[in-house]
TIBADO-546736 format. One record per atom (N, C-alpha, C): residue number from 1; atom name; x, y, z. Coordinates in steps of 0.2 Angstrom, whole numbers, plus 2048, in hexadecimal, padded with zeros to 3 digits. Layout:
<nodes>
<node k="NUM" a="CA" x="X" y="Y" z="Z"/>
...
</nodes>
This chain:
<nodes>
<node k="1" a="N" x="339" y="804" z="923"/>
<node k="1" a="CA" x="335" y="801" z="91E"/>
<node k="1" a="C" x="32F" y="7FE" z="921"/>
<node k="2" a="N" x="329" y="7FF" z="91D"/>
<node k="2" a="CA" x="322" y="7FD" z="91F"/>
<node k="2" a="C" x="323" y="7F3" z="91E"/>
<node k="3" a="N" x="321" y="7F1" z="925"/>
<node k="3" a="CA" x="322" y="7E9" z="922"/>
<node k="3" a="C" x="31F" y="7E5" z="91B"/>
<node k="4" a="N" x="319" y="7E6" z="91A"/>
<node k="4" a="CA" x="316" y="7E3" z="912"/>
<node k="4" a="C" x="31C" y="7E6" z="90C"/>
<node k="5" a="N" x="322" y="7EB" z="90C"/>
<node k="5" a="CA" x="322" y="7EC" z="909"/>
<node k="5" a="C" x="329" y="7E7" z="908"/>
<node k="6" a="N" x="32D" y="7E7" z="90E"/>
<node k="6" a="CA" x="331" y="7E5" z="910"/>
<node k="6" a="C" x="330" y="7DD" z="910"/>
<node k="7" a="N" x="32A" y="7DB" z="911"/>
<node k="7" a="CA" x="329" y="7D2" z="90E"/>
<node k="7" a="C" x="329" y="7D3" z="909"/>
<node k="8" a="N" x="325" y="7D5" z="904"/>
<node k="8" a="CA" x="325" y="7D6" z="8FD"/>
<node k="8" a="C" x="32A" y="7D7" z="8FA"/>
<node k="9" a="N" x="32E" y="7DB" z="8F9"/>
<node k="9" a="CA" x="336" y="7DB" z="8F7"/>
<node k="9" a="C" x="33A" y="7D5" z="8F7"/>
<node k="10" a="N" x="338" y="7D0" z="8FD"/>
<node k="10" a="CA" x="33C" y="7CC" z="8FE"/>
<node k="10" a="C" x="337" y="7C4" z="8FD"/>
<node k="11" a="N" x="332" y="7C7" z="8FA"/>
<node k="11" a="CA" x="32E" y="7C1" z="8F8"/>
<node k="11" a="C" x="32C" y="7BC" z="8FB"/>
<node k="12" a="N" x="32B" y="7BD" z="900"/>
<node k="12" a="CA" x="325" y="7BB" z="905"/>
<node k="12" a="C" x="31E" y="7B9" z="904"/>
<node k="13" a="N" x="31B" y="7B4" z="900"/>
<node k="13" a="CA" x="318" y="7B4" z="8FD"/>
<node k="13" a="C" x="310" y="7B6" z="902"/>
<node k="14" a="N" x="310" y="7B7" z="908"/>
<node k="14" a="CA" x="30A" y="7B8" z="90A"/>
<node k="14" a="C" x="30C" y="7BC" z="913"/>
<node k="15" a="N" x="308" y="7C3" z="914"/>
<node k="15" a="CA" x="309" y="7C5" z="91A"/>
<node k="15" a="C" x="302" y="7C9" z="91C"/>
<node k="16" a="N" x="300" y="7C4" z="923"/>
<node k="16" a="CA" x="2FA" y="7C5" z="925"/>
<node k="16" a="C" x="2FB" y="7CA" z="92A"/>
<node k="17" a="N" x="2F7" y="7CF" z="92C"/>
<node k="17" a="CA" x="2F7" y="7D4" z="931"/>
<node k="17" a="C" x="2F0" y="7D3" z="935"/>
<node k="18" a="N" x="2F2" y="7D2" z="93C"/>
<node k="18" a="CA" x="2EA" y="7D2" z="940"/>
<node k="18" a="C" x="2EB" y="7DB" z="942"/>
<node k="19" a="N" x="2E7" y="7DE" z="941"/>
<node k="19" a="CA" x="2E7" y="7E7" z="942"/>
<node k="19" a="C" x="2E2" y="7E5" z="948"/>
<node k="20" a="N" x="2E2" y="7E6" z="94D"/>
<node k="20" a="CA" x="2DF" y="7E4" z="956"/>
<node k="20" a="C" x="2DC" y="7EE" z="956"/>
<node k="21" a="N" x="2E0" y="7F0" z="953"/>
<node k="21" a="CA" x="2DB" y="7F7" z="955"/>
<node k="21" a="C" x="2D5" y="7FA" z="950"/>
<node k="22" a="N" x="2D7" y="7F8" z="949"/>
<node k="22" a="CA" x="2D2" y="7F9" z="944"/>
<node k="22" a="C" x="2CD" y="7F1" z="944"/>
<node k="23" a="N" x="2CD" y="7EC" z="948"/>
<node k="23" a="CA" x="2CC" y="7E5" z="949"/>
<node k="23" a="C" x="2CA" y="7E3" z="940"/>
<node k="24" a="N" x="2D0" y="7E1" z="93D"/>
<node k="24" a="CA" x="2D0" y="7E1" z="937"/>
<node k="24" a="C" x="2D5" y="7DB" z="937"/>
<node k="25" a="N" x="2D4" y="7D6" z="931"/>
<node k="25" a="CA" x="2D9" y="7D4" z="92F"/>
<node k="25" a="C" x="2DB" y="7D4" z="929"/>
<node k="26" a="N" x="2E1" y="7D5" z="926"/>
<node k="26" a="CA" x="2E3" y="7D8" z="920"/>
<node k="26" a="C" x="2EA" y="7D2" z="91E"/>
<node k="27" a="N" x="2E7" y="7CE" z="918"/>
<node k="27" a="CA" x="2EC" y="7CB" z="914"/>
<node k="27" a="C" x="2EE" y="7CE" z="90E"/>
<node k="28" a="N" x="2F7" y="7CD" z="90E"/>
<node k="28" a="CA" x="2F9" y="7D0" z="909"/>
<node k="28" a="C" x="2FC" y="7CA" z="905"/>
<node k="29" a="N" x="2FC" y="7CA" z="8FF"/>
<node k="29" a="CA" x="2FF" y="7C3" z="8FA"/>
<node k="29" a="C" x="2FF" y="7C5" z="8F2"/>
<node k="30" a="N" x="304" y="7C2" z="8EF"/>
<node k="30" a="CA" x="304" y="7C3" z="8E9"/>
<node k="30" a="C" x="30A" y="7C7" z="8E9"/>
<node k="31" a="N" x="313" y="7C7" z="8ED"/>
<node k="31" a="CA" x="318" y="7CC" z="8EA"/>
<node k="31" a="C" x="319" y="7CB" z="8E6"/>
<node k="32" a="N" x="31A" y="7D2" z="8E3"/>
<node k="32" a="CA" x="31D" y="7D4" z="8DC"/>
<node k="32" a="C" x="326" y="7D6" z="8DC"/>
<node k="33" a="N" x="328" y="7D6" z="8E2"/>
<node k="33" a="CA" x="32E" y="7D9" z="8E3"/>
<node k="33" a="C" x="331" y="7DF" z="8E7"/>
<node k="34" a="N" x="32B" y="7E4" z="8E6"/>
<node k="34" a="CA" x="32A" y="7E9" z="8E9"/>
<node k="34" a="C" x="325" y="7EB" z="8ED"/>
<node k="35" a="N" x="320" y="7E8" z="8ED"/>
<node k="35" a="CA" x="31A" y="7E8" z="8F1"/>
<node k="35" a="C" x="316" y="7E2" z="8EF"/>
<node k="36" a="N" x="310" y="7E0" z="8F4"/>
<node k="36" a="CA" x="30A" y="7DB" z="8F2"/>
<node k="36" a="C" x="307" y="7DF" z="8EE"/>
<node k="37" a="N" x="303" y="7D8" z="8EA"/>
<node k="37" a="CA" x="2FF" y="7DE" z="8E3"/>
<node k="37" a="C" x="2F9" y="7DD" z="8E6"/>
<node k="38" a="N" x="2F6" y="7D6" z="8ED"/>
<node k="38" a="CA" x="2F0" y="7D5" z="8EE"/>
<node k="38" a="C" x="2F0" y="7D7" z="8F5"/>
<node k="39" a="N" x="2EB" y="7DC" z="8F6"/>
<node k="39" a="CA" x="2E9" y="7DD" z="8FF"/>
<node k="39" a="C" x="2E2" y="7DD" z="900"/>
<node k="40" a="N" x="2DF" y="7D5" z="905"/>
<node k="40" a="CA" x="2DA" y="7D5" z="904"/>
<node k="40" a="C" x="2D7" y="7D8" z="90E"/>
<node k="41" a="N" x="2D4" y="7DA" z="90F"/>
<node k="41" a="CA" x="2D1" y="7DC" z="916"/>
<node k="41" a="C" x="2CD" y="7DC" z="918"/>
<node k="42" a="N" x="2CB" y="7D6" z="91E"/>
<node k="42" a="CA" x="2C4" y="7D8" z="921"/>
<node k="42" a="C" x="2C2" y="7DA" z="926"/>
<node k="43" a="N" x="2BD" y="7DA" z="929"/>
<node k="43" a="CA" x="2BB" y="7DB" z="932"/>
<node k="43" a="C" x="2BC" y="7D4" z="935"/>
<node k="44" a="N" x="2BF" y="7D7" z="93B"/>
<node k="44" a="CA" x="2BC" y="7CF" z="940"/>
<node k="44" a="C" x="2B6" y="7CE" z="93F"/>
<node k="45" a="N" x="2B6" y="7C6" z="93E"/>
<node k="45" a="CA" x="2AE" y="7C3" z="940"/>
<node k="45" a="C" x="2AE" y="7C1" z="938"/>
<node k="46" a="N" x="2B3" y="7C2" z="934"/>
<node k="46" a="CA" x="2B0" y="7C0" z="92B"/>
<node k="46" a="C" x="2B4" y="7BA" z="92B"/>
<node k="47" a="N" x="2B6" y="7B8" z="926"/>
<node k="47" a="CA" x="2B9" y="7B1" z="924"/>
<node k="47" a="C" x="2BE" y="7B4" z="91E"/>
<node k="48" a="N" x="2C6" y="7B1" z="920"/>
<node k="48" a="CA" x="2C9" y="7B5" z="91A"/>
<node k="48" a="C" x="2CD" y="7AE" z="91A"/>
<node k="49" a="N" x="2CF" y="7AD" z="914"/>
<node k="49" a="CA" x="2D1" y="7A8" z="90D"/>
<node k="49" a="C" x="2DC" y="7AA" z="90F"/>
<node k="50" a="N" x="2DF" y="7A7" z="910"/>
<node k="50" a="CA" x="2E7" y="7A7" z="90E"/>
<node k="50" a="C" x="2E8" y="7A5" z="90A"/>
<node k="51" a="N" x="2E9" y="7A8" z="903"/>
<node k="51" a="CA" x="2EB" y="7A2" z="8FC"/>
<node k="51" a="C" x="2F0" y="79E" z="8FF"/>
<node k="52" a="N" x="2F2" y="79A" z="8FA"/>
<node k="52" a="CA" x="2FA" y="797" z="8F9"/>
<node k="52" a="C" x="2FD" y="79B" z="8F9"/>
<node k="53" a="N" x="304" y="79B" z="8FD"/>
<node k="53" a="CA" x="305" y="794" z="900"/>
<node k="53" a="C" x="302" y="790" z="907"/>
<node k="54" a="N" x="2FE" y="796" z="909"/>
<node k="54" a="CA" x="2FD" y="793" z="911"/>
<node k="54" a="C" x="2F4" y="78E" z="90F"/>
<node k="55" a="N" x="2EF" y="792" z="909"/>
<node k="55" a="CA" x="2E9" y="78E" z="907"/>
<node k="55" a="C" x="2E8" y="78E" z="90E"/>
<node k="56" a="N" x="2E4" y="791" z="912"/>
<node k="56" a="CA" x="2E0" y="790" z="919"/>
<node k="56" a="C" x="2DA" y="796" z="918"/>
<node k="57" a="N" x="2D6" y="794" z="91D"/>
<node k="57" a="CA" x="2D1" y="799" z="91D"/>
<node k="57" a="C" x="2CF" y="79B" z="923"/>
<node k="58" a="N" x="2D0" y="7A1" z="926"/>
<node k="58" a="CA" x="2CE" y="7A0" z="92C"/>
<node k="58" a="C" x="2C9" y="7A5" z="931"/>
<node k="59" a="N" x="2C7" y="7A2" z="935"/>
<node k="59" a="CA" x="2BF" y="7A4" z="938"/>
<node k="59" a="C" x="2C2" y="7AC" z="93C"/>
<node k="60" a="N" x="2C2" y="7B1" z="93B"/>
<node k="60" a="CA" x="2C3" y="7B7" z="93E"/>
<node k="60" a="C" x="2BE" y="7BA" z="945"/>
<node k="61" a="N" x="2BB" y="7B4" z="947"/>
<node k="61" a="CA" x="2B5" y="7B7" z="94D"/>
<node k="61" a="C" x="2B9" y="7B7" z="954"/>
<node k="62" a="N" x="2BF" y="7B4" z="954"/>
<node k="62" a="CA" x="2C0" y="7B3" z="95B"/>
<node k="62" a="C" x="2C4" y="7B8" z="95C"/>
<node k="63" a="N" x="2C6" y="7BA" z="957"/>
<node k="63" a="CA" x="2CB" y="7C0" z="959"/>
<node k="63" a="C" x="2C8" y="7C9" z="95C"/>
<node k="64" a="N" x="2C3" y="7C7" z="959"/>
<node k="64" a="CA" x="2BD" y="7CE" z="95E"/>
<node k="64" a="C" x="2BF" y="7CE" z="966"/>
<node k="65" a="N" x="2BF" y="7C6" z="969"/>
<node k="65" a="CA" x="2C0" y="7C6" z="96F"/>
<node k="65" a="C" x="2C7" y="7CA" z="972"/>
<node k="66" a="N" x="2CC" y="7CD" z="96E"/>
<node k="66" a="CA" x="2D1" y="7CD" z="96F"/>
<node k="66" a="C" x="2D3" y="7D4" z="96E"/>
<node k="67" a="N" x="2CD" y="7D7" z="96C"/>
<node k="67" a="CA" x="2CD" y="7E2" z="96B"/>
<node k="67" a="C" x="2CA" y="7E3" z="973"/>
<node k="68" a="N" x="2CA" y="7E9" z="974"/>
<node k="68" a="CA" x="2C6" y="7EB" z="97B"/>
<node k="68" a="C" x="2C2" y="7F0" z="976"/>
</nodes>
């Protein structure tokens, strides 16, 4: 089973993914029980938002240094 799917079923309210090959980072949030209903994604180097329960926001620039 695909993990977001797998947190979502069990109601995990928030599952961040750093994708290091597509250098992406993809927050998912909002389970319904069976899936997240919200998947937001951006490139390294943007600023993305973790609702509640975590309310953070975090700078995505440093993580470039860490793709080749």
């Amino acid at each position: 089973m695909e993990k977001p799917r797998a947190y979502a079923e069990t109601a995990i309210p928030l599952y961040l993914l750093i994708d290091r090959q597509a250098c992406q980072v993809v927050v998912y949030s909002e389970p319904d029980g069976a899936r997240y209903e919200n998947v937001h994604t951006v490139q390294f180097g943007k600023t993305v938002h973790l609702p509640d329960p975590v309310g953070i926001t975090l700078e995505t620039e440093q993580l470039k240094d860490w793709v080749s």
